[in-house]
C-alpha positions as CSV (number, residue, x, y, z in Angstrom):
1,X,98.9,116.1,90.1
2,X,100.9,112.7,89.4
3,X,98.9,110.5,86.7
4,X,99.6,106.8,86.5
5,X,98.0,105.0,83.6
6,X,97.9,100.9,84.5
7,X,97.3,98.7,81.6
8,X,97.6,95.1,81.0
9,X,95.5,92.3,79.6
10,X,92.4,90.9,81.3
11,X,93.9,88.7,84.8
12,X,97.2,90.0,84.3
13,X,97.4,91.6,87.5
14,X,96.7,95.4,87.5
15,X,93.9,95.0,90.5
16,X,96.5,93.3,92.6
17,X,99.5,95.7,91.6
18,X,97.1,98.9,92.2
19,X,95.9,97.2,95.5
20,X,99.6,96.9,96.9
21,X,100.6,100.7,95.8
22,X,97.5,102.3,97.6
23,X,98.6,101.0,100.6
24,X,102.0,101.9,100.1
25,X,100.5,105.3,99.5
26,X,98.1,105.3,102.5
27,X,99.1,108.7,104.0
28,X,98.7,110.4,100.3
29,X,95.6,112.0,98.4
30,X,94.5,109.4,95.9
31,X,92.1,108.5,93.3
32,X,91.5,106.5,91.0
33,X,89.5,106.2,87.5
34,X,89.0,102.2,87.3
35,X,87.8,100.9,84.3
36,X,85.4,97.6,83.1
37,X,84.1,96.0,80.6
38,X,80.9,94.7,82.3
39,X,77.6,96.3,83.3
40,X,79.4,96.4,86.9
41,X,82.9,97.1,88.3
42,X,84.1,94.0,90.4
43,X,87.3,95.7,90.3
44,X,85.7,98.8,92.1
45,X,84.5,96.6,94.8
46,X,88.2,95.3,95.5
47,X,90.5,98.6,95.7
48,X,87.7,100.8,97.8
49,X,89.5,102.4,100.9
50,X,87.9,104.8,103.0
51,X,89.3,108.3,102.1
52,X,90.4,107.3,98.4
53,X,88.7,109.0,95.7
54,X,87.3,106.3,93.0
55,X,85.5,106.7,89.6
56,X,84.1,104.1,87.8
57,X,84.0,104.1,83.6
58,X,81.9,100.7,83.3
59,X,80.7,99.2,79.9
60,X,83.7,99.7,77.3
61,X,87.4,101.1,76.8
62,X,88.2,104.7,78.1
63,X,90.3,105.1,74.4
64,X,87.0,103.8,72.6
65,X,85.0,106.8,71.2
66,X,81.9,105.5,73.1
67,X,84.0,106.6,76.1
68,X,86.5,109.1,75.6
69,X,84.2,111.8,76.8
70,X,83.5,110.3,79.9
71,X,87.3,109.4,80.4
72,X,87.9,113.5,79.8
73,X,85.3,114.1,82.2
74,X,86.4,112.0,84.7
75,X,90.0,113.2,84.5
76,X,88.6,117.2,84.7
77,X,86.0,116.1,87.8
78,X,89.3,114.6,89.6
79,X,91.4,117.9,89.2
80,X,88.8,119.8,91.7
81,X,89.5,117.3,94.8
82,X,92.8,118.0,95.6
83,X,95.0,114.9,95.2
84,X,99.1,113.9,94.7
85,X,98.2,110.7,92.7
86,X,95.8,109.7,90.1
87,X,96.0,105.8,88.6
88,X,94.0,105.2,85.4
89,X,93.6,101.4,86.0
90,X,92.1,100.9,82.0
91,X,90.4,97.5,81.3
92,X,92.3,94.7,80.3
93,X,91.4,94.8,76.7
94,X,91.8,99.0,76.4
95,X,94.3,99.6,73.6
96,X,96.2,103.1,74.7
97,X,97.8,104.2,71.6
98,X,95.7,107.7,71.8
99,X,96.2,108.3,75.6
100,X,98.0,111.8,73.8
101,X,94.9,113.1,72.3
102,X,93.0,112.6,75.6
103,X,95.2,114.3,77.8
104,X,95.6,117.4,74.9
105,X,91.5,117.7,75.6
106,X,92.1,117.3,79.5
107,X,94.4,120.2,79.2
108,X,92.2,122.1,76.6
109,X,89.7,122.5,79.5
110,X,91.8,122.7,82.8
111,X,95.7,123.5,81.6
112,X,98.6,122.3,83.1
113,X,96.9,120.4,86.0
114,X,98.1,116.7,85.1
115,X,101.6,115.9,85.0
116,X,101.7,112.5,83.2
117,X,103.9,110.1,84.9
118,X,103.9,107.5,82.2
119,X,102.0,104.1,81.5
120,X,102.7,100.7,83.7
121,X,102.0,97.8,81.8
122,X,101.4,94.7,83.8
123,X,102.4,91.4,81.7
124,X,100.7,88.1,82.8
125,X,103.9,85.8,82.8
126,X,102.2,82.6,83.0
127,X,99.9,83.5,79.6
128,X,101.6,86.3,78.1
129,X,103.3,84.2,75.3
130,X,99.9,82.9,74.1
131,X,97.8,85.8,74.3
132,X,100.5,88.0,71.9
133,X,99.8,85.5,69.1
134,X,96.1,86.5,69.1
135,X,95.8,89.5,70.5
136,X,96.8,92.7,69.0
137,X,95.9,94.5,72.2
138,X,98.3,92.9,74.4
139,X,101.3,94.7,71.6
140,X,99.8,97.6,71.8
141,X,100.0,97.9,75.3
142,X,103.5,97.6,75.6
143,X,104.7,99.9,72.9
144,X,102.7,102.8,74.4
145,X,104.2,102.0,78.3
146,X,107.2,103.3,79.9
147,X,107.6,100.4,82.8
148,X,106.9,96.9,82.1
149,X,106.1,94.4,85.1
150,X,105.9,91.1,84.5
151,X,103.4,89.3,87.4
152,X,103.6,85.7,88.4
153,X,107.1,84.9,88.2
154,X,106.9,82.0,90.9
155,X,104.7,80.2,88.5
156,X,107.0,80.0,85.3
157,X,110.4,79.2,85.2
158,X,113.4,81.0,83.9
159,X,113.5,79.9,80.3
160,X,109.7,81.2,79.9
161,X,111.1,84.7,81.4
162,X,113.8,85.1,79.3
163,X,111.6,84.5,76.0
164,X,108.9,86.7,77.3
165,X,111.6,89.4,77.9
166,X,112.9,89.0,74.3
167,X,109.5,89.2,73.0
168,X,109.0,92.3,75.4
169,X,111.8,93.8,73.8
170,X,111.0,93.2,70.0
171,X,107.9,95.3,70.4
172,X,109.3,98.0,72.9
173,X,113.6,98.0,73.1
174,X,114.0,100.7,75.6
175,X,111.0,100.1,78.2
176,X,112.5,99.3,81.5
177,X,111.1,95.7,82.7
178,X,110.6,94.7,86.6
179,X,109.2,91.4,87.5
180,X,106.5,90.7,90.7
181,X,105.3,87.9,92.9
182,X,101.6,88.8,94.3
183,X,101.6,92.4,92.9
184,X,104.7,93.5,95.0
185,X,107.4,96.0,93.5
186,X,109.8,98.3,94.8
187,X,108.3,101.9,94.4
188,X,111.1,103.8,93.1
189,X,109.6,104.6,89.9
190,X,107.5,106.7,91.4
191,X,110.7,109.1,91.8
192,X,111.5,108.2,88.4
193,X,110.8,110.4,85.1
194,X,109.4,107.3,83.3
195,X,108.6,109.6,80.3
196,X,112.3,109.4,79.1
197,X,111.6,105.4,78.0
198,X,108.7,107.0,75.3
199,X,108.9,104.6,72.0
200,X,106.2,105.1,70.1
201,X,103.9,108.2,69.0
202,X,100.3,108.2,69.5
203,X,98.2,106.8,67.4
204,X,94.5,105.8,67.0
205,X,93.5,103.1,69.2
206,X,92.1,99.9,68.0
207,X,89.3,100.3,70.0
208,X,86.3,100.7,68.4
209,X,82.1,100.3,68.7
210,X,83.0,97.7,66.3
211,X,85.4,95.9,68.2
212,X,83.6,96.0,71.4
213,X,83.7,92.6,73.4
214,X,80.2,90.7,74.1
215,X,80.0,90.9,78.3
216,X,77.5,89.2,80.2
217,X,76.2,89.6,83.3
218,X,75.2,86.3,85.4
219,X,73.2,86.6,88.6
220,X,72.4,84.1,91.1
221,X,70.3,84.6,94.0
222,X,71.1,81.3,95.6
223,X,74.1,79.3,97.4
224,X,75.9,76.9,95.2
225,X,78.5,74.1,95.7
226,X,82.4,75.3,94.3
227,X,82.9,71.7,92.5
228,X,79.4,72.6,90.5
229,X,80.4,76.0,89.9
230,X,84.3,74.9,89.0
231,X,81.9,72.3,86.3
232,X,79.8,75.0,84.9
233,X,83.0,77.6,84.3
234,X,85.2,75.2,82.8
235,X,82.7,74.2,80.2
236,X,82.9,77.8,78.7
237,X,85.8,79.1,79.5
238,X,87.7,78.7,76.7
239,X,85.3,81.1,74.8
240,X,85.9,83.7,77.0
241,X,89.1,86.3,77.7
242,X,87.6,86.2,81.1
243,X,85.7,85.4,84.2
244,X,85.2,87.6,87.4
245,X,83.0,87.9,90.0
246,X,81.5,87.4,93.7
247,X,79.7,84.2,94.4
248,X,78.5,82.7,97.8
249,X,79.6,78.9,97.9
250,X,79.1,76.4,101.0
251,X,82.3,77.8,102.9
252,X,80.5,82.0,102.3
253,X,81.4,84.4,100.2
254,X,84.3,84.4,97.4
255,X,85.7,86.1,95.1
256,X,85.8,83.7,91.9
257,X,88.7,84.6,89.4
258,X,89.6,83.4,85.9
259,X,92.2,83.8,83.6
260,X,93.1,81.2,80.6
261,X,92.6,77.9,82.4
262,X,93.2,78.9,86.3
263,X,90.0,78.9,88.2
264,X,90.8,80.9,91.4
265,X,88.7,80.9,94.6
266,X,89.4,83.6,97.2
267,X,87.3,84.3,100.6
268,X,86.1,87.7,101.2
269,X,84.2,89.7,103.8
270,X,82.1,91.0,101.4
271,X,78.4,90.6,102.1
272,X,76.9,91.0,98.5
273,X,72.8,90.5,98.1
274,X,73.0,88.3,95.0
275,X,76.2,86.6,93.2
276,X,77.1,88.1,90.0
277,X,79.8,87.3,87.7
278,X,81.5,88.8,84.8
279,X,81.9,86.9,81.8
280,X,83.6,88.5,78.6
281,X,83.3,86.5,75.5
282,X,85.8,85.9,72.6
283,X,82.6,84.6,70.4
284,X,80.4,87.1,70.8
285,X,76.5,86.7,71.5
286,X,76.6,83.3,70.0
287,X,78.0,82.4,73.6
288,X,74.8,83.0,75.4
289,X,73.6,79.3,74.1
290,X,76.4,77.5,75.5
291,X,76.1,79.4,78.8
292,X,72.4,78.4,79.6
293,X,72.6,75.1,77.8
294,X,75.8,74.2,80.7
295,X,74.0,76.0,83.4
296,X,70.9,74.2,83.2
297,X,72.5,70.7,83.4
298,X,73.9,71.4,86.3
299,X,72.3,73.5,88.1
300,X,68.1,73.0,89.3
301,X,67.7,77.1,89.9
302,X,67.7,79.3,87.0
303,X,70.3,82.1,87.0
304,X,69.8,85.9,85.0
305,X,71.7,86.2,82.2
306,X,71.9,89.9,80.8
């Protein structure tokens, strides 16, 4: 069996990239192993296609040892369905460096069953620059990939590419890089031995108990208007690596979207019972207060907050 793994930091992209490839690979057996920070895969709710075989690792990193045995498990439980592809879509704050030792206990168990295609690392072009100063995750994730696509090329302009290239190259010299618009990419590389473009050995990943991210859960059982919403989102935003989620505004249901300072609204068919969204803090728990204090001057209703 082919295995993808798709990494990339939080709203670079990987949901859209993985979106466009299964249905480029419509006709094939697929699955998937998505994984989420939060109590609940939003991500999950996006990529489901009838036929395609999805497992969910929700509440951490798949490299993190509170994980790494479901991760295995996963991996072993997706070898008895009978499928060409597997993509490992990790969250966006999963550091990869020991991807080695999991595969060593996949084939411990099962033998020769996975043949490891390589790791795709989606680059956010529009925030990429500002996220490797402070984020030693986004580094790791490119010196442990063997393709480099940089997303949202339309929105930067050809100076930014070329320094986010050169920085690309610093950390990784040999890693082939393709750029995308929306997610789209010429599929070759899936004829492609990207295992040749290997720089770096495994090593321990960075992610720990210790490190773990604060994520929140916010429900809402009501309708609320987008320009209160856009008010209450922008007020905390910038203590989080991320917002995500379904909400039901006045024009239905949307898909609500946030990475750095982009606020992005998208109508879906989904029919959800309550709205929920997804909110990953760069504080900790001491953004709770700021959450509820914002809420409740905008908002008469009280939301859930867990």
């Amino acid at each position: 069996m082919n295995l993808y793994l798709l990494t990339g930091f939080l709203g670079s992209g990987k949901t859209t990239f993985l979106t466009n490839i299964l249905n480029d690979l419509s006709k094939e057996k697929v699955g998937v192993i998505m994984n989420e920070f939060g109590r609940i895969s939003i991500d999950g709710e996006i990529i489901k296609k009838e036929g395609m075989e999805l497992v969910e690792i929700n509440r951490g990193s798949i490299f993190c040892s509170c994980l790494k045995l479901n991760f295995v498990q996963a991996m072993i439980e997706m070898t008895e369905r009978d499928l060409k592809y597997l993509f490992v879509e990790s969250s966006g704050l999963a550091d990869p460096s020991n991807i080695g030792e999991i595969l060593e206990a996949v084939k411990y168990s099962k033998g020769d069953v996975y043949e490891y295609k390589g790791a795709i690392c989606i680059v956010d072009g529009v925030n990429f620059l500002d996220q490797l100063e402070d984020l030693e995750t986004v580094e790791r994730q490119i010196k442990h990939c063997h393709l480099v696509v940089i997303s949202k090329v339309d929105l930067i302009n050809e100076d930014t590419l070329v320094k986010i290239i050169e920085k690309i190259k610093e950390i990784n010299p040999i890693v082939p890089i393709e750029t995308s618009i929306f997610g789209k990419l010429d599929y070759d590389f899936l004829k492609e031995d990207l295992m040749k473009y290997k720089w770096a050995e495994a090593e321990s990943s960075t992610n720990t108990p210790e490190t773990k991210p604060k994520t929140l859960m916010l429900t809402y059982e009501d309708e609320v208007k987008k320009e209160d919403l856009i008010k209450f989102i922008d007020s905390i935003k910038n203590d989080c690596y991320r917002l995500k989620g379904f909400f039901k505004l006045e024009d239905g249901w949307n898909q609500v979207d946030v990475v750095g300072k982009k606020i992005d609204f998208k109508l879906t068919e989904k029919k959800e019972r309550i709205s929920e969204l997804v909110i990953i803090s760069k504080i900790g728990p001491q953004i709770i207060r700021p959450i509820v204090n914002s809420w409740n001057s905008i908002f008469e209703k009280e939301m859930r907050l867990r």
